[in-house]
VOBA-1610 file (N, C-alpha, C; in pm, whole numbers, padded with zeros to 5 digits, always signed):
BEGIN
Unk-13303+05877-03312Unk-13351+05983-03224Unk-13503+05995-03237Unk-13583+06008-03130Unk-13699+06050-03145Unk-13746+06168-03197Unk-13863+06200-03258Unk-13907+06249-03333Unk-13974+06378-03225Unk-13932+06498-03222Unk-13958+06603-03079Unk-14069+06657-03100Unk-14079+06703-03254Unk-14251+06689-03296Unk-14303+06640-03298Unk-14332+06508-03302Unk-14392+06404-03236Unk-14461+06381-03119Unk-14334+06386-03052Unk-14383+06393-02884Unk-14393+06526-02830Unk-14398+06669-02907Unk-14462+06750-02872Unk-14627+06754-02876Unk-14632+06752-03004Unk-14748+06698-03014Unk-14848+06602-02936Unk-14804+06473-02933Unk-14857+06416-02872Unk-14923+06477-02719Unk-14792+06546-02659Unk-14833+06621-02539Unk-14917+06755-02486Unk-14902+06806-02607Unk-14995+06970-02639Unk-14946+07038-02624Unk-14800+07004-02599Unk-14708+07130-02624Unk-14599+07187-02698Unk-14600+07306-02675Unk-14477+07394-02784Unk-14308+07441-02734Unk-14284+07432-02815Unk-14093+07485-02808Unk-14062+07655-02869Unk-13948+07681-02807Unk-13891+07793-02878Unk-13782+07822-02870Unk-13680+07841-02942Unk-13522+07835-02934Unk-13420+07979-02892Unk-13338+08006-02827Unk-13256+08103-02841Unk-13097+08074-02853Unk-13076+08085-02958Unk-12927+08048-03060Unk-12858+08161-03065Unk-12738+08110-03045Unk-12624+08154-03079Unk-12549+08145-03176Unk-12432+08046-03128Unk-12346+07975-03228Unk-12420+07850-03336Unk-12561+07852-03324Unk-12625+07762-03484Unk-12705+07860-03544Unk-12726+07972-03479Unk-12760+08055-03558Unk-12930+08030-03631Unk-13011+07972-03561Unk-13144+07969-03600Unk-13166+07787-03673Unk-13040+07746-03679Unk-13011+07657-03758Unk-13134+07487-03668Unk-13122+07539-03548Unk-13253+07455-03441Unk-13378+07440-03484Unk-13409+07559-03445Unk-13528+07582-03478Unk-13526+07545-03659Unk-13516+07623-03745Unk-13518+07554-03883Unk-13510+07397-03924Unk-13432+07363-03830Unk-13425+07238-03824Unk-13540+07114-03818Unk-13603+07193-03693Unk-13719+07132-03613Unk-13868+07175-03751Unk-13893+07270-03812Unk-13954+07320-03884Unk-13946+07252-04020Unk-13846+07132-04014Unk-13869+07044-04175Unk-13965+06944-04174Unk-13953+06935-04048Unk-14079+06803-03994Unk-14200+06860-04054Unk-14278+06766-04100Unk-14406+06839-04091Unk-14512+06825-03994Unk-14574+06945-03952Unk-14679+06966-03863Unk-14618+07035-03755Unk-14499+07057-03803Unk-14371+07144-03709Unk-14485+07277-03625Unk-14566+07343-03743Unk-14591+07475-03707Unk-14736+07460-03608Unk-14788+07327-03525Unk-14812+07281-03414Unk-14759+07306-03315Unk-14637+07264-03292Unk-14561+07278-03201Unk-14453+07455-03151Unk-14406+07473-03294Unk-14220+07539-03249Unk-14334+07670-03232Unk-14308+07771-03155Unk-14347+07875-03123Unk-14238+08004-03244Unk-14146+07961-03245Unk-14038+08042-03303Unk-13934+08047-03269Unk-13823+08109-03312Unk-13662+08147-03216Unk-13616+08264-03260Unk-13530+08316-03122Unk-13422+08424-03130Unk-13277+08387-03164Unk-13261+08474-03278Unk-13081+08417-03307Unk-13043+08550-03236Unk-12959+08538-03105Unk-12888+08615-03041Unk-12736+08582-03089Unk-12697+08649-03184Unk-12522+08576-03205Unk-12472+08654-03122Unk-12527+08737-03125Unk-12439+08921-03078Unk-12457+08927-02880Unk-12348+08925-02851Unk-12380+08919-02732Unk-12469+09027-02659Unk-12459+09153-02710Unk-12559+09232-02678Unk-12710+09198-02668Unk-12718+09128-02760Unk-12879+09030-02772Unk-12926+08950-02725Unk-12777+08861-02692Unk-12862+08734-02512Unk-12958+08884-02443Unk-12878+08975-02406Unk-12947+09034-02271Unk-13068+09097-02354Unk-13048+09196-02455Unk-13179+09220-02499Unk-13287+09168-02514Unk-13296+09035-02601Unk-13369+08998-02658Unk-13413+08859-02563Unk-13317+08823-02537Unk-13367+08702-02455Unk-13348+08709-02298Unk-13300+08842-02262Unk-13302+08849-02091Unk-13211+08791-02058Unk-13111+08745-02117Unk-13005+08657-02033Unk-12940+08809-01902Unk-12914+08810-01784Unk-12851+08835-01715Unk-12744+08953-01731Unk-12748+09050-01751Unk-12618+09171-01795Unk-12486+09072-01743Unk-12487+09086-01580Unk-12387+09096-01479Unk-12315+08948-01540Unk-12403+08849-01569Unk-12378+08691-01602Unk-12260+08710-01707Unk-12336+08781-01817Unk-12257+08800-01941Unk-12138+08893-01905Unk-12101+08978-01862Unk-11998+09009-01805Unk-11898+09004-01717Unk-11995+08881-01609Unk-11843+08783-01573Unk-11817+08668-01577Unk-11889+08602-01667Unk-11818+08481-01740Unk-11829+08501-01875Unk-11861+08621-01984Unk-11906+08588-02157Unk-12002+08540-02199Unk-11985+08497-02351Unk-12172+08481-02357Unk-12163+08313-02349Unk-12006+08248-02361Unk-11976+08093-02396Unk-11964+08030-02180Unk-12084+08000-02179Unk-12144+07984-01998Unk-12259+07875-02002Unk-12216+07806-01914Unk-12361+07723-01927Unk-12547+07768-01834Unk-12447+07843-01740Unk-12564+07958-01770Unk-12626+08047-01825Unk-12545+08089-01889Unk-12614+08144-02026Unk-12707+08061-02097Unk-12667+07918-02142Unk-12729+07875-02204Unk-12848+07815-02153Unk-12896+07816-02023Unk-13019+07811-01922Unk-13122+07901-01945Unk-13008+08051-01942Unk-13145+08182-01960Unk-13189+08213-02053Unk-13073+08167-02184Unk-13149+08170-02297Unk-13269+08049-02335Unk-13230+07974-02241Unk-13347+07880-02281Unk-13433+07880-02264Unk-13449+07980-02063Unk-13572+08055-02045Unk-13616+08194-02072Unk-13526+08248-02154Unk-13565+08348-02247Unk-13644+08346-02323Unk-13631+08227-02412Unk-13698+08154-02568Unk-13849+08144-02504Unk-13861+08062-02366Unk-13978+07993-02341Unk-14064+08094-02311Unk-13990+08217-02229Unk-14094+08291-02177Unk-14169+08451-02351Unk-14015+08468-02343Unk-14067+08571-02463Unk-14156+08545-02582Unk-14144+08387-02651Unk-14215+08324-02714Unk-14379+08241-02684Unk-14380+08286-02509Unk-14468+08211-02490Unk-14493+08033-02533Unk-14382+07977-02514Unk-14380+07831-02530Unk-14372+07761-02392Unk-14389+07588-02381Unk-14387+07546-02282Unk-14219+07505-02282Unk-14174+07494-02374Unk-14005+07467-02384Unk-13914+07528-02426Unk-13821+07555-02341Unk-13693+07657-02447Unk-13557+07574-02463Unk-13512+07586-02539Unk-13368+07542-02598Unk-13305+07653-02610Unk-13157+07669-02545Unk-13039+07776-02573Unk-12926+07736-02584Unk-12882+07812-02637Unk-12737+07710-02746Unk-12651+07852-02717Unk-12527+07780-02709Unk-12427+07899-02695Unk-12289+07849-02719Unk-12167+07864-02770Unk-12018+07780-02809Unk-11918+07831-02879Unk-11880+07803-02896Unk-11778+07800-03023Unk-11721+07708-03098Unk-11829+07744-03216Unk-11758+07672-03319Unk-11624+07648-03397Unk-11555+07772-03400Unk-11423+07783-03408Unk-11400+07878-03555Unk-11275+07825-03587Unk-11179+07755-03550Unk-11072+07751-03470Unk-11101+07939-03400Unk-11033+07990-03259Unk-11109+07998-03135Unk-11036+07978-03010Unk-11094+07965-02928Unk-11150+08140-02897Unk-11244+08141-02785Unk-11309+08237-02791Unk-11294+08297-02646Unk-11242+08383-02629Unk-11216+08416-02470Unk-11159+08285-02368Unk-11045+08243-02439Unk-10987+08127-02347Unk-11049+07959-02349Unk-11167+07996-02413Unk-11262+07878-02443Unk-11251+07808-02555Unk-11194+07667-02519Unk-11146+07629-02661Unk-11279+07554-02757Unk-11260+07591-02926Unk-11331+07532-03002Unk-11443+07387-02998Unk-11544+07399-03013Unk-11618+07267-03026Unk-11698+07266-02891Unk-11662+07363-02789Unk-11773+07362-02634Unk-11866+07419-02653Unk-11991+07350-02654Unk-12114+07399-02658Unk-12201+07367-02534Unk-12286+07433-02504Unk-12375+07449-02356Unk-12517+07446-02378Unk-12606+07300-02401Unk-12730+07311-02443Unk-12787+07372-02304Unk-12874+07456-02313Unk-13008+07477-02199Unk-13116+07408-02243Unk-13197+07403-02143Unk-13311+07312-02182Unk-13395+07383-02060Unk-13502+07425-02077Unk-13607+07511-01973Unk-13790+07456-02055Unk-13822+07396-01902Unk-13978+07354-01922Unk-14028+07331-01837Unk-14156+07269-01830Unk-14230+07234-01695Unk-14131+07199-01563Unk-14097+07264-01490Unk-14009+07209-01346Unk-13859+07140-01399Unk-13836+07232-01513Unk-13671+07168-01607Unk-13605+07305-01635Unk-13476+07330-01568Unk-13406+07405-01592Unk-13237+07325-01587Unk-13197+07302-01702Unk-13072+07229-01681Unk-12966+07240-01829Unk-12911+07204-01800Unk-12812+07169-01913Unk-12694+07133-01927Unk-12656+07084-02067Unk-12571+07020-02126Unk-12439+07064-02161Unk-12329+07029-02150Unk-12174+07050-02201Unk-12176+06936-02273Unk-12082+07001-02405Unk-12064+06874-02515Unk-11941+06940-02595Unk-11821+06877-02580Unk-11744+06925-02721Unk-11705+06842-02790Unk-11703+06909-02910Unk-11713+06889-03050Unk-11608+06904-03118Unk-11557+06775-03208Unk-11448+06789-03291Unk-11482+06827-03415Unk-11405+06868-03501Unk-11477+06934-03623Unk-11434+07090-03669Unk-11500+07061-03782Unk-11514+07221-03834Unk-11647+07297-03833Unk-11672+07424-03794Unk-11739+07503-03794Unk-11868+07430-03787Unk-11915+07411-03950Unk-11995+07308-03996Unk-12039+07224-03895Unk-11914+07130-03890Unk-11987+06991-03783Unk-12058+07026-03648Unk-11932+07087-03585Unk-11976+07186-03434Unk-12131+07197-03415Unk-12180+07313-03513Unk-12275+07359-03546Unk-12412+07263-03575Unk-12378+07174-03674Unk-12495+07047-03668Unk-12481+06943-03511Unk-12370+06925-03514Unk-12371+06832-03369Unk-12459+06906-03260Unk-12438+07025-03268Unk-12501+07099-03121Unk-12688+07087-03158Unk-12690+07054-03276Unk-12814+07087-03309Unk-12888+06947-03229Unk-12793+06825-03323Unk-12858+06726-03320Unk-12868+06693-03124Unk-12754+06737-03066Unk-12712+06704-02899Unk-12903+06781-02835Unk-12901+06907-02906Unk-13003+06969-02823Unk-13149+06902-02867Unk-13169+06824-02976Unk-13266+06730-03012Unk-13296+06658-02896Unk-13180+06557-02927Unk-13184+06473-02778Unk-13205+06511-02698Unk-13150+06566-02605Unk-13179+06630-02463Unk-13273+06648-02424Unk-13410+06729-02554Unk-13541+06778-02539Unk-13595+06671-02584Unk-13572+06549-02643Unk-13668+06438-02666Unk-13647+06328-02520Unk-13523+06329-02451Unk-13478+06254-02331Unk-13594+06317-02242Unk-13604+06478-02230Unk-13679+06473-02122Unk-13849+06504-02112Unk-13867+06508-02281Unk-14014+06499-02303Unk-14079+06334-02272Unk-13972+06267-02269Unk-13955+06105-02213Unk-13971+06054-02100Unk-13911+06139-02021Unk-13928+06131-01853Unk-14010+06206-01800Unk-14046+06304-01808Unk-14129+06419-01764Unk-14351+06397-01765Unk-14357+06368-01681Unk-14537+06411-01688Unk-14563+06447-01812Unk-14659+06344-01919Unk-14692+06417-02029Unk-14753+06565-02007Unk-14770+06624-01923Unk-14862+06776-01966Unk-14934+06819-02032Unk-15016+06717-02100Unk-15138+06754-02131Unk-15191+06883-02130Unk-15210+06983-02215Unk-15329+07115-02122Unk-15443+07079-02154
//
């Protein structure tokens, strides 16, 4: 996998995460690298569904008619992260890890968002596993995703 600090860097720009089900575990993640604190702007751990909408603006009406496990959700939290943090990138993570399903939603579905320059999209991925794995897989899935499209995308220079 490419290195997202890396090619943040390289580009002049910054990230910021809004988590759910990893629980900050992204962002921390991204922060072992060194020269991390270049790039990551910070993250919101929204576990609590009350806190998508608070803290990261996700949508009231959204969260109340589909839950917080939506792949739109995991869009607004991504442009939650970007805008409240003032970053050029957001990552939002949202799932269940398990080992019960969660409002009909079975274990291991996770919903990367990804929000940046003219990028609002995201990812479905499920995950076999326990808690644990779920949880690192979604990490490593939302790596990718944000190194795939720091790849394709206009470096952006500022």
């Amino acid at each position: 996998m490419t290195n997202v600090v890396e090619l943040l860097k390289e580009r002049g720009q910054t990230v910021a995460t809004a988590e759910s089900l990893t629980a900050g575990l992204l962002c921390a993640t991204m922060v072992d690298t060194p020269g991390a604190s270049a790039v990551v702007r910070g993250g919101l751990i929204v576990y609590a569904t009350d806190l998508k909408h608070e803290l990261a603006g996700v949508d009231q009406r959204l969260l109340d008619e589909h839950g917080a496990v939506h792949p739109d959700v995991a869009v607004q939290l991504a442009e939650g992260a970007r805008k409240r943090c003032r970053a050029d990138w957001g990552i939002g993570l949202t799932g269940v890890a398990g080992p019960d399903p969660q409002d009909g939603i079975a274990p291991g579905t996770v919903h990367i968002g990804l929000s940046g320059p003219g990028v609002f999209t995201v990812r479905t991925i499920t995950v076999s596993g326990d808690r644990k794995a779920v949880r690192f897989t979604a990490v490593e899935k939302a790596l990718v995703l944000l190194s795939e499209y720091l790849l394709i995308t206009p470096d952006g220079n500022k």
